[in-house]
N, C-alpha and C positions, 0 to 999 in steps of 0.2 A: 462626747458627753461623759461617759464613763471613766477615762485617764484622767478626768479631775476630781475622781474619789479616789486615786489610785494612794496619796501623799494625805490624805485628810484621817486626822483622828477618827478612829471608827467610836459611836455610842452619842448620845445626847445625854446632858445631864438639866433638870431642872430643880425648881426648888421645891423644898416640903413644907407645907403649912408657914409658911414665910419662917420658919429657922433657920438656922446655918447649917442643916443637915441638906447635903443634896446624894438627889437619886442620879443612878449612872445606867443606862440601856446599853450595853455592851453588844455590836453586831459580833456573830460567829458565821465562821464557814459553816456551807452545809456538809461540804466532806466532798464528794465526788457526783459530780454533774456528766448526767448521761445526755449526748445532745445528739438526734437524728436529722442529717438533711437530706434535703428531698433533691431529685435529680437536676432539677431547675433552678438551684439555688445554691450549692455546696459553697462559692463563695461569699457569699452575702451573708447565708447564717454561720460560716465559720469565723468573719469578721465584727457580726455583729451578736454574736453568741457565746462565743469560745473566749474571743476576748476579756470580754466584764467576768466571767465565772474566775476564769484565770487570776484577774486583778482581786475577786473578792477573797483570793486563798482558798480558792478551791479544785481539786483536779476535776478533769477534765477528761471523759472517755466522748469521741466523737468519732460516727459512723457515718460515712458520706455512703450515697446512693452507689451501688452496683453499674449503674447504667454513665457514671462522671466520676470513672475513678481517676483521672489525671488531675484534675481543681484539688482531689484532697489529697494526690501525693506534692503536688506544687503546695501545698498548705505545710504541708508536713515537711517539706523540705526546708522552708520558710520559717518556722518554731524552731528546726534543728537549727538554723543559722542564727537566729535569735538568740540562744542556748539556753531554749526551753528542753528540760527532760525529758 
């Protein structure tokens, strides 16, 4: 769902009181996305979390659960070969 806004202009433009003046809603990153998963899930929210932030231009600090740390060093592994930083 999300890799089809990856390529798409960001902002909506519409018009103003019908003149040739239009408005422009420009999206902006929020800057850095702190994401926590929980020990029964460290997959699933790091695909369906990390993901979209990443696409929106935004970093991304994500802290997997204590109790499943191999899912987030295989995640982490997986972004490095991507050649995500």
């Amino acid at each position: 769902h999300f890799a089809g806004y990856v390529d798409k202009p960001h902002g909506v433009s519409t018009p103003v009181n019908g003149s040739f003046d239009i408005n422009l809603i420009e999206r902006q990153p929020y800057g850095v996305v702190g994401i926590i998963a929980p020990w029964n899930g460290a997959p699933a929210v790091a695909a369906s979390c990390v993901a979209p932030a990443l696409a929106a231009g935004n970093a991304v600090v994500f802290k997997p659960s204590e109790l499943a740390p191999l899912a987030a060093l295989r995640f982490g592994e997986l972004c490095i070969e991507a050649g995500l930083p």
